[in-house]
N, CA, C and O atoms as a printed pandas DataFrame, in Angstrom:
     atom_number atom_name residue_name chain_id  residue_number  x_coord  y_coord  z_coord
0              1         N          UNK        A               1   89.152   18.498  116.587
1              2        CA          UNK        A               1   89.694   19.343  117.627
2              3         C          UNK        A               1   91.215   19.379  117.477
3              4         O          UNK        A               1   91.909   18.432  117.109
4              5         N          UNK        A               2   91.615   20.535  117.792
5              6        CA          UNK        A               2   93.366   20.421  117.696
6              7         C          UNK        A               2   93.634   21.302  118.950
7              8         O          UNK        A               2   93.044   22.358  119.177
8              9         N          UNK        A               3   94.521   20.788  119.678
9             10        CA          UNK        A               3   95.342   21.020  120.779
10            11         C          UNK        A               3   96.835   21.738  120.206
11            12         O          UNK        A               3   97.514   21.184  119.342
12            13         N          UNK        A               4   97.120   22.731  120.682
13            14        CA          UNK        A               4   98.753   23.433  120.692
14            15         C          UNK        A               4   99.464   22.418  121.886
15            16         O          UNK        A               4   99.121   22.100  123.024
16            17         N          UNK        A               5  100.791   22.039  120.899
17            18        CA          UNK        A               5  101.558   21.112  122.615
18            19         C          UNK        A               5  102.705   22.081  122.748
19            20         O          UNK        A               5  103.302   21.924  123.813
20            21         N          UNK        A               6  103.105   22.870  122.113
21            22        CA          UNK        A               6  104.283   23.918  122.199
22            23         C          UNK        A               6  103.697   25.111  121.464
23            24         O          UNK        A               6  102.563   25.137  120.986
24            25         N          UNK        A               7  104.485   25.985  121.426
25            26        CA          UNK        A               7  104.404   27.316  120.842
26            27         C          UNK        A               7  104.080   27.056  119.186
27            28         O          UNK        A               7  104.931   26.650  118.394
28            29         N          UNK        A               8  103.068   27.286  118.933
29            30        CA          UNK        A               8  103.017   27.499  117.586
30            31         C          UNK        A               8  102.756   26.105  116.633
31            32         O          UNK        A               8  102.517   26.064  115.426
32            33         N          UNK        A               9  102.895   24.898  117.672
33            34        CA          UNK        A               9  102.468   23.560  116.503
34            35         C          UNK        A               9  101.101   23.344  117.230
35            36         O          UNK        A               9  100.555   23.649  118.290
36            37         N          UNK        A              10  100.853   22.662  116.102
37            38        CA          UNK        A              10   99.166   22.293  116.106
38            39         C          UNK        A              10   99.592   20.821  116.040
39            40         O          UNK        A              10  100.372   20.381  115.196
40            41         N          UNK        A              11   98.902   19.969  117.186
41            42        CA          UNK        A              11   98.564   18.622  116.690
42            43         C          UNK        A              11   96.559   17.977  116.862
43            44         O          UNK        A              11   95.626   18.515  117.458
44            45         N          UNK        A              12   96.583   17.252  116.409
45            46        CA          UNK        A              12   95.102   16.350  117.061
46            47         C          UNK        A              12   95.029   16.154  118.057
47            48         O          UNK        A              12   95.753   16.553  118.970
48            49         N          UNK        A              13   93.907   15.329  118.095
49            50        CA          UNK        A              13   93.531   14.697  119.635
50            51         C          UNK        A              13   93.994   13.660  119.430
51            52         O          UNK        A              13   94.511   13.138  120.418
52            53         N          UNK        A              14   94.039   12.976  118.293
53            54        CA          UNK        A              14   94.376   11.005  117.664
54            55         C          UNK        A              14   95.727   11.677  117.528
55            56         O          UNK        A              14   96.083   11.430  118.680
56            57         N          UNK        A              15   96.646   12.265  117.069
57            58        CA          UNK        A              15   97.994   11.973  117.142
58            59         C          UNK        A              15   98.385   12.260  118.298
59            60         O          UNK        A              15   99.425   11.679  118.606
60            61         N          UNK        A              16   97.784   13.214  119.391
61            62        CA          UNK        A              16   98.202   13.737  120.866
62            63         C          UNK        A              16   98.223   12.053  121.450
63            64         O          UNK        A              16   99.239   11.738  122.069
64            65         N          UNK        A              17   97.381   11.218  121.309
65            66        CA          UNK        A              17   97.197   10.557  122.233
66            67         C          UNK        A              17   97.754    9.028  121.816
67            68         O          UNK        A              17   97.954    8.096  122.595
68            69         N          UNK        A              18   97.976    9.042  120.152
69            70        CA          UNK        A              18   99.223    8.390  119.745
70            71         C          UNK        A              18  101.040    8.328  120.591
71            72         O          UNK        A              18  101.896    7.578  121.061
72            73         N          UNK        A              19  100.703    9.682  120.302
73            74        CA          UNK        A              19  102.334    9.662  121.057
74            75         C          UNK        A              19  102.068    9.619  122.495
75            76         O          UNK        A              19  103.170    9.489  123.028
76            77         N          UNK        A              20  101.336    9.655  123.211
77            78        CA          UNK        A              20  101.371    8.959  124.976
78            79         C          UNK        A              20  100.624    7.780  125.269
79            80         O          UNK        A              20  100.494    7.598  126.479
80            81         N          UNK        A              21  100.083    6.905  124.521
81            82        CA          UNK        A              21   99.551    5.810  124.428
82            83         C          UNK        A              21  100.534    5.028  124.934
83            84         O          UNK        A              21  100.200    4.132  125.710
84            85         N          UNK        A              22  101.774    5.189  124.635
85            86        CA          UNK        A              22  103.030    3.789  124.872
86            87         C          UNK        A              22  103.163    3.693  126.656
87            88         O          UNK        A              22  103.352    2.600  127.190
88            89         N          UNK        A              23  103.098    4.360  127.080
89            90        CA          UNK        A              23  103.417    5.107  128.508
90            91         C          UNK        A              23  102.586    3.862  129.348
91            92         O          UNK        A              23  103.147    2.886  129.846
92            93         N          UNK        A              24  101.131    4.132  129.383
93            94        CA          UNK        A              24  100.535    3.057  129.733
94            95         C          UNK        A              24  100.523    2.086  129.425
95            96         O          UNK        A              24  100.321    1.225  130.282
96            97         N          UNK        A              25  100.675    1.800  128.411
97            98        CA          UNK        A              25  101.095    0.318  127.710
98            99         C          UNK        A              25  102.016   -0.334  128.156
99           100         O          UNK        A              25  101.954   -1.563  128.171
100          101         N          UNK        A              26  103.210    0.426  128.675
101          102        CA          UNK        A              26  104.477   -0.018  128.880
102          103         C          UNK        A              26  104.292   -0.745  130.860
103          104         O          UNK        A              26  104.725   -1.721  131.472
104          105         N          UNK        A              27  103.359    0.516  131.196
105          106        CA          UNK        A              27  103.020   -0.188  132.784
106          107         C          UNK        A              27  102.292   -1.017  133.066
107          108         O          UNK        A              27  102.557   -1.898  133.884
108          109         N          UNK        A              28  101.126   -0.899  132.393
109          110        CA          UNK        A              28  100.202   -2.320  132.490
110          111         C          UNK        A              28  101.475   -3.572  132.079
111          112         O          UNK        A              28  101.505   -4.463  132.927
112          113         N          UNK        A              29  102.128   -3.685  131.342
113          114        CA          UNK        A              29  102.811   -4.237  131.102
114          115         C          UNK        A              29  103.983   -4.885  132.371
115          116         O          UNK        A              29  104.423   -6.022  132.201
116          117         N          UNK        A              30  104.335   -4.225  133.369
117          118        CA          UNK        A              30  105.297   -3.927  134.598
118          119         C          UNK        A              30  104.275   -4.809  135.103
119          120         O          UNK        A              30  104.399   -6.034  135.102
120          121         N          UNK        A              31  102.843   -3.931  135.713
121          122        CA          UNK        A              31  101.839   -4.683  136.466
122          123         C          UNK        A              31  101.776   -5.922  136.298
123          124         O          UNK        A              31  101.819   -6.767  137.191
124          125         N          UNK        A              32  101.648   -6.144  134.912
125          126        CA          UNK        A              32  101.277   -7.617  134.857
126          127         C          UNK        A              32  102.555   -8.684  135.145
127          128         O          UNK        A              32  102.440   -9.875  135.437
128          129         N          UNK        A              33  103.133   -8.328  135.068
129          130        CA          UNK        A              33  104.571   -9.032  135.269
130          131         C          UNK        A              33  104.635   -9.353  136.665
131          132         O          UNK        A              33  104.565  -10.438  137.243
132          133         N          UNK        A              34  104.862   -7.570  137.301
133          134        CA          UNK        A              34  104.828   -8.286  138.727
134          135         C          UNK        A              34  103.686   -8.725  139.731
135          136         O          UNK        A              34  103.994   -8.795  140.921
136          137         N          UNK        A              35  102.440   -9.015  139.360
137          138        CA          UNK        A              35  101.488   -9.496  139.645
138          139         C          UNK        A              35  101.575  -10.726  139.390
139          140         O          UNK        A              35  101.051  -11.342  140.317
140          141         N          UNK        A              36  101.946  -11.370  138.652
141          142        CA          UNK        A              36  102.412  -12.810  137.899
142          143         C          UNK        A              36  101.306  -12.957  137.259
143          144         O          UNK        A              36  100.543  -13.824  137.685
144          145         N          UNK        A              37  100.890  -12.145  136.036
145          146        CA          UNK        A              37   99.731  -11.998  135.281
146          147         C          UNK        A              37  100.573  -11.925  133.934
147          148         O          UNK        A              37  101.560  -11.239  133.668
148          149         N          UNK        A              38   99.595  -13.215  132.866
149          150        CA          UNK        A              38  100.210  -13.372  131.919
150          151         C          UNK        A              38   99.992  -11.604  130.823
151          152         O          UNK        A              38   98.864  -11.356  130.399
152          153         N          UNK        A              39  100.675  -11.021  130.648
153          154        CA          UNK        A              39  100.270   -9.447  129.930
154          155         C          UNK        A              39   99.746  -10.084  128.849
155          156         O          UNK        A              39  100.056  -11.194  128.418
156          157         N          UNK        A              40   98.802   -9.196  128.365
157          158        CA          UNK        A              40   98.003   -9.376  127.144
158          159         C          UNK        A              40   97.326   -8.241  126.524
159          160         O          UNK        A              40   96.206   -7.777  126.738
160          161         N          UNK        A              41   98.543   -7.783  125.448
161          162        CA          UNK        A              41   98.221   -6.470  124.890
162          163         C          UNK        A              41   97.979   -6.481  123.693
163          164         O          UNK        A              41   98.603   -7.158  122.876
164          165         N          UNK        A              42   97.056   -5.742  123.442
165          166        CA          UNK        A              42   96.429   -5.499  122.234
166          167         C          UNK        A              42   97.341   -5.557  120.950
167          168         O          UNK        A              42   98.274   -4.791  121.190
168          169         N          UNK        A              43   97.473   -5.999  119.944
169          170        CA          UNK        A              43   98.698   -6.292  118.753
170          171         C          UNK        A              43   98.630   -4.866  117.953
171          172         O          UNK        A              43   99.687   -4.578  117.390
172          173         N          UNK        A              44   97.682   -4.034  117.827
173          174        CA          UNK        A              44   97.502   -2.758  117.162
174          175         C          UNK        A              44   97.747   -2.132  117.899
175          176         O          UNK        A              44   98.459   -1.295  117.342
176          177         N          UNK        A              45   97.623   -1.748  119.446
177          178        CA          UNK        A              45   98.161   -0.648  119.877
178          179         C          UNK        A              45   99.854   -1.293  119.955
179          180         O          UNK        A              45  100.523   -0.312  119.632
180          181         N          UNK        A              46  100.564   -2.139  120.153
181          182        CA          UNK        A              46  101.251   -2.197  120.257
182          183         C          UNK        A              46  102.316   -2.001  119.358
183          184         O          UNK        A              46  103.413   -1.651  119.793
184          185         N          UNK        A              47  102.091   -2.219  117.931
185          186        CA          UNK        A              47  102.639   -1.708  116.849
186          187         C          UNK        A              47  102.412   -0.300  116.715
187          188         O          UNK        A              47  103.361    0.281  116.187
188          189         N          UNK        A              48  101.399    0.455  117.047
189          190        CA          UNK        A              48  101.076    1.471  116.956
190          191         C          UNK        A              48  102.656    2.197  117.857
191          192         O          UNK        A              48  103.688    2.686  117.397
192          193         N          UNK        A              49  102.280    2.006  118.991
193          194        CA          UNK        A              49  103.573    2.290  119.798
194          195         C          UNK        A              49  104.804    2.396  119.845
195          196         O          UNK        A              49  105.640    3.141  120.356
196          197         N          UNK        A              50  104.740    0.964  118.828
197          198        CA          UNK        A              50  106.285    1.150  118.426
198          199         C          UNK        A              50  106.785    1.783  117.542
199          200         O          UNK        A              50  107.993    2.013  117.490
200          201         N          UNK        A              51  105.776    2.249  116.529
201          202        CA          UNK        A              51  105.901    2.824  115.524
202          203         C          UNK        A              51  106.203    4.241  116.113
203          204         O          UNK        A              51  107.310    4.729  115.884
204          205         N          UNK        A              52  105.381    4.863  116.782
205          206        CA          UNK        A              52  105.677    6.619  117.311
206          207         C          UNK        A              52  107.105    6.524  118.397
207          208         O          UNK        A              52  108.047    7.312  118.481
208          209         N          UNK        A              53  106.850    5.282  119.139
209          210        CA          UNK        A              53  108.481    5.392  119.864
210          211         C          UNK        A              53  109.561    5.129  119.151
211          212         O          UNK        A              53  110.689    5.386  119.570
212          213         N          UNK        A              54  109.364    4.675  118.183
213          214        CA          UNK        A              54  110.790    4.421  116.996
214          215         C          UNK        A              54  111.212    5.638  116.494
215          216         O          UNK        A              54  112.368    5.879  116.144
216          217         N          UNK        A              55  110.173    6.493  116.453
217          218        CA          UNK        A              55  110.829    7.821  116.304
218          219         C          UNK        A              55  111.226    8.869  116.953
219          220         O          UNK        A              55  111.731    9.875  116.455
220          221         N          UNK        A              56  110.953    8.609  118.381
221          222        CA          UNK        A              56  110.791    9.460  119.480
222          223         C          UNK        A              56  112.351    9.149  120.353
223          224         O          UNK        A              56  113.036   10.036  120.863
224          225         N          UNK        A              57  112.654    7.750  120.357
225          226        CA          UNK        A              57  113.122    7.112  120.947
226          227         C          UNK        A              57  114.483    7.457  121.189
227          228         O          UNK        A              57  114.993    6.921  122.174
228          229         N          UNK        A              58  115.222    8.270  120.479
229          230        CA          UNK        A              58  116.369    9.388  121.028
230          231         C          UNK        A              58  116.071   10.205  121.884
231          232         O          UNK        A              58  116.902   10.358  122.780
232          233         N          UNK        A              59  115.166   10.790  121.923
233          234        CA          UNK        A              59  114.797   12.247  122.735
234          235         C          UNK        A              59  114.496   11.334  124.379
235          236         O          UNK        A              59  114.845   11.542  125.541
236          237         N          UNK        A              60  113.576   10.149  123.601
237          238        CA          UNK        A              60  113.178   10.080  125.067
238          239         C          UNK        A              60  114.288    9.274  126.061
239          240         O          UNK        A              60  114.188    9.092  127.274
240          241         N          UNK        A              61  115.260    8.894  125.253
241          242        CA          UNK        A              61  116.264    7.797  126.405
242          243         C          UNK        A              61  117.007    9.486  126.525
243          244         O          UNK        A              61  117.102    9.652  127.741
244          245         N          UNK        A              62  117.445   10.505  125.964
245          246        CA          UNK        A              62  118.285   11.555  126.416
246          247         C          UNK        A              62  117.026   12.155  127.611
247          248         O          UNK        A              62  117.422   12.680  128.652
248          249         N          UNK        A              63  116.070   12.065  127.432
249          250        CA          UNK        A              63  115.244   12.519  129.389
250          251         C          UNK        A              63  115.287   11.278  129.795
251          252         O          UNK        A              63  114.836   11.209  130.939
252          253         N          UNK        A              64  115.604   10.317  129.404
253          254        CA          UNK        A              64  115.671    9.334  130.817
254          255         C          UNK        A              64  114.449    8.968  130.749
255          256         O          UNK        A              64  114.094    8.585  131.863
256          257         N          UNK        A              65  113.549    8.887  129.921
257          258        CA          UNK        A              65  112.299    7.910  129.750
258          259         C          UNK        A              65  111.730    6.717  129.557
259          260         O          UNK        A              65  110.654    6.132  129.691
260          261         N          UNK        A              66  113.138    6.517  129.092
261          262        CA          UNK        A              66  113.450    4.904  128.755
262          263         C          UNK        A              66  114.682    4.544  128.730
263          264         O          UNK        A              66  115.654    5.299  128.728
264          265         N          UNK        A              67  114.683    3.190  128.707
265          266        CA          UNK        A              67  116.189    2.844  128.691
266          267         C          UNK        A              67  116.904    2.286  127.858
267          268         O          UNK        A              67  116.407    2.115  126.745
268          269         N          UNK        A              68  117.722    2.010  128.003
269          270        CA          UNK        A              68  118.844    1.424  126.555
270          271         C          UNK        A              68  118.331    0.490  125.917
271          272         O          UNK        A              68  117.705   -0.188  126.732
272          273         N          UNK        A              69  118.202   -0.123  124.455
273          274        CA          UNK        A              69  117.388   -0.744  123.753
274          275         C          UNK        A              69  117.874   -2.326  124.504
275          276         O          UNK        A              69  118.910   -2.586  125.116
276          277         N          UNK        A              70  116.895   -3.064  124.237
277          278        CA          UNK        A              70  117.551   -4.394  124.625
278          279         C          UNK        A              70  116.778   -5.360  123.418
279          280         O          UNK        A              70  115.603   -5.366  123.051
280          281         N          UNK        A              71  118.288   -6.392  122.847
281          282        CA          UNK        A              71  117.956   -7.134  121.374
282          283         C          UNK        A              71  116.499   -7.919  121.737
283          284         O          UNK        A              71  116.130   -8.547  122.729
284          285         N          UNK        A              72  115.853   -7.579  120.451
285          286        CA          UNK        A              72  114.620   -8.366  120.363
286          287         C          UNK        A              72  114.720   -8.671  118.967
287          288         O          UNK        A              72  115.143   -7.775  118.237
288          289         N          UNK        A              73  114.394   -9.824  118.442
289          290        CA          UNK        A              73  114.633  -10.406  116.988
290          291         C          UNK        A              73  113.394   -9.181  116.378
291          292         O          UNK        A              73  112.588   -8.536  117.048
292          293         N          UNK        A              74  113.618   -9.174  114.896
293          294        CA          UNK        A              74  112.727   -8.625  114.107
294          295         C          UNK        A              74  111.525   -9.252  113.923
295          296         O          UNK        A              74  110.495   -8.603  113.737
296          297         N          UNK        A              75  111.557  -10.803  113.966
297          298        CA          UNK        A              75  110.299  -11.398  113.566
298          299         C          UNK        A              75  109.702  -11.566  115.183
299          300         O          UNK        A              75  109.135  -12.647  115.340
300          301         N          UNK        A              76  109.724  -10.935  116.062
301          302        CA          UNK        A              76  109.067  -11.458  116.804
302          303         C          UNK        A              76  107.411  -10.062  117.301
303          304         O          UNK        A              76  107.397   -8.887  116.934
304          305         N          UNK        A              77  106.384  -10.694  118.087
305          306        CA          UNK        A              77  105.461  -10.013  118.191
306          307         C          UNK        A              77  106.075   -8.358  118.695
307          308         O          UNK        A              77  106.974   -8.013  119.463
308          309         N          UNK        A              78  104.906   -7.456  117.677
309          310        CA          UNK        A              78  105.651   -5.650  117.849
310          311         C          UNK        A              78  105.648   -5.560  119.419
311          312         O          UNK        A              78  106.611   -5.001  119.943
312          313         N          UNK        A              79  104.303   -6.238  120.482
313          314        CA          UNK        A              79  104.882   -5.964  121.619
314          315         C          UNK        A              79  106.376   -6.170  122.117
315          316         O          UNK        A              79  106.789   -5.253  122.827
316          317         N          UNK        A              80  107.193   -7.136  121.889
317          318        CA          UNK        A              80  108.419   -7.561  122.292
318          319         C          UNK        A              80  109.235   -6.547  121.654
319          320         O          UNK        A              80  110.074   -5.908  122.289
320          321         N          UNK        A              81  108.977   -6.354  120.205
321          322        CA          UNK        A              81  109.662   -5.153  120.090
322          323         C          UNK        A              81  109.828   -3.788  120.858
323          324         O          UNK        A              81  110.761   -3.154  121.352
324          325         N          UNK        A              82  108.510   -3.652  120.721
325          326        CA          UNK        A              82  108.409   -2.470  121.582
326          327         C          UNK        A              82  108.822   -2.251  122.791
327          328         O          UNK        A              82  109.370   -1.216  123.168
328          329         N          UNK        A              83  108.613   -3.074  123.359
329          330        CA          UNK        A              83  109.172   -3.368  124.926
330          331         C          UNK        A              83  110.796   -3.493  124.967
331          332         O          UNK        A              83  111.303   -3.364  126.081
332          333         N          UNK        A              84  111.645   -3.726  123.882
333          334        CA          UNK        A              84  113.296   -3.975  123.650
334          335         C          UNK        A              84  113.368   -2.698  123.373
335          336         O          UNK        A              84  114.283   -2.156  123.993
336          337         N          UNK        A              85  112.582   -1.779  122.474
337          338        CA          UNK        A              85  112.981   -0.445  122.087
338          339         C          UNK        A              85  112.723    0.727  123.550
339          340         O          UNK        A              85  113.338    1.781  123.709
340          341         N          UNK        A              86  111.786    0.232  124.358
341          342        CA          UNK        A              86  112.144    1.047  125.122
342          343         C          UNK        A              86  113.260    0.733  126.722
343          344         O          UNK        A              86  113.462    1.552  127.618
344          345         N          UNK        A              87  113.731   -0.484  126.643
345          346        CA          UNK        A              87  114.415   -0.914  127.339
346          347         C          UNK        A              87  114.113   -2.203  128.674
347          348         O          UNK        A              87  114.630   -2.456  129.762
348          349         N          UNK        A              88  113.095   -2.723  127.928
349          350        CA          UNK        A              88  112.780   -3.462  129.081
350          351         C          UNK        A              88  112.734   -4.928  128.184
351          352         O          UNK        A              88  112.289   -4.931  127.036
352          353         N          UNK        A              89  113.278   -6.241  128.882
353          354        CA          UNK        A              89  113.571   -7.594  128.111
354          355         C          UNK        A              89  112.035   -8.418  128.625
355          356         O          UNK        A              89  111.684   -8.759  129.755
356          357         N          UNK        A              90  111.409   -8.543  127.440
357          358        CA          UNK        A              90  110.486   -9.423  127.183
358          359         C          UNK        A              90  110.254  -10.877  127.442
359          360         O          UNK        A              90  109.235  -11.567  127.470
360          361         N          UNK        A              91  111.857  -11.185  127.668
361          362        CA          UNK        A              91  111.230  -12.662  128.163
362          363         C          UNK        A              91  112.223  -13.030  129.297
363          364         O          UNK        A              91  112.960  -13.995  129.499
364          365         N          UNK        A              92  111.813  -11.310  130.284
365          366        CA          UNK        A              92  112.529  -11.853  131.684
366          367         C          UNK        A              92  111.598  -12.584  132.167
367          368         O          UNK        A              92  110.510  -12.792  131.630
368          369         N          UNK        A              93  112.051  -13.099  133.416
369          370        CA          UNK        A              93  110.704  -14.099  134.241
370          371         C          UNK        A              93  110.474  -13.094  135.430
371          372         O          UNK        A              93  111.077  -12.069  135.749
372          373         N          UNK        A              94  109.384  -13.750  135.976
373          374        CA          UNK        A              94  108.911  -13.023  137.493
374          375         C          UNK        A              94  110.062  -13.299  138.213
375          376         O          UNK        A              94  110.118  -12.312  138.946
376          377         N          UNK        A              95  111.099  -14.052  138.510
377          378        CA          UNK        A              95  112.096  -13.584  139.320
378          379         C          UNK        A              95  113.063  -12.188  138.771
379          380         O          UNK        A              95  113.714  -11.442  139.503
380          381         N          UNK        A              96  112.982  -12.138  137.871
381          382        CA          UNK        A              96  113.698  -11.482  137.367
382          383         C          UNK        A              96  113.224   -9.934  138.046
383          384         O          UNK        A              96  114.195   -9.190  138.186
384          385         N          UNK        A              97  112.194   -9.472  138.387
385          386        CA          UNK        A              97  111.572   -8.644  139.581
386          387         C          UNK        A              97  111.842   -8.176  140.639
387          388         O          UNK        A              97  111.700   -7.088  141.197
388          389         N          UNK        A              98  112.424   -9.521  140.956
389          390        CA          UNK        A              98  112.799   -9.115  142.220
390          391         C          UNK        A              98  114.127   -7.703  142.808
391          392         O          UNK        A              98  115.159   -7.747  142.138
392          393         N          UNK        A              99  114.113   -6.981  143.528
393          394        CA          UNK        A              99  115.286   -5.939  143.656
394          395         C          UNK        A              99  116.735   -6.695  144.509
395          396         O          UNK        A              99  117.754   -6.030  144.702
């Protein structure tokens, strides 16, 4: 099956849902945090994620989709990456939640 997402490009259903996969990923992620639930995300979607937001990842901090990168070492799990590339620090704590 192929879906039009703009005028004139053709994508899939597996790359459509590649590039919005991170979205939820990124909130279950919030949830679990502020629930005081240890997150536990899948290691393939999460590389997966980072991989399509690594390329996306200009456009989307210029709409305000994410936020400014925050350092995450290279060797560490792609979730942490992923989560630094879109602006959120991986090894805040549950206080860190609080407003």
């Amino acid at each position: 099956m192929v879906w039009r997402v703009q005028r004139g490009a053709k994508t899939s259903v597996d790359d459509l849902i590649g590039i919005v996969q991170w979205d939820p990923l990124a909130h279950a992620w919030d949830i679990a945090r502020a629930t005081g639930l240890p997150p536990v995300p899948d290691p393939e979607l999460a590389e997966s994620s980072l991989e399509t937001i690594g390329s996306m990842a200009d456009m989307l901090r210029k709409w305000k989709l994410i936020g400014e990168p925050v350092n995450v070492a290279p060797d560490r799990p792609a979730m942490d990456r992923f989560l630094g590339l879109i602006g959120r620090d991986p090894n805040s704590s549950d206080r860190d939640l609080t407003p």
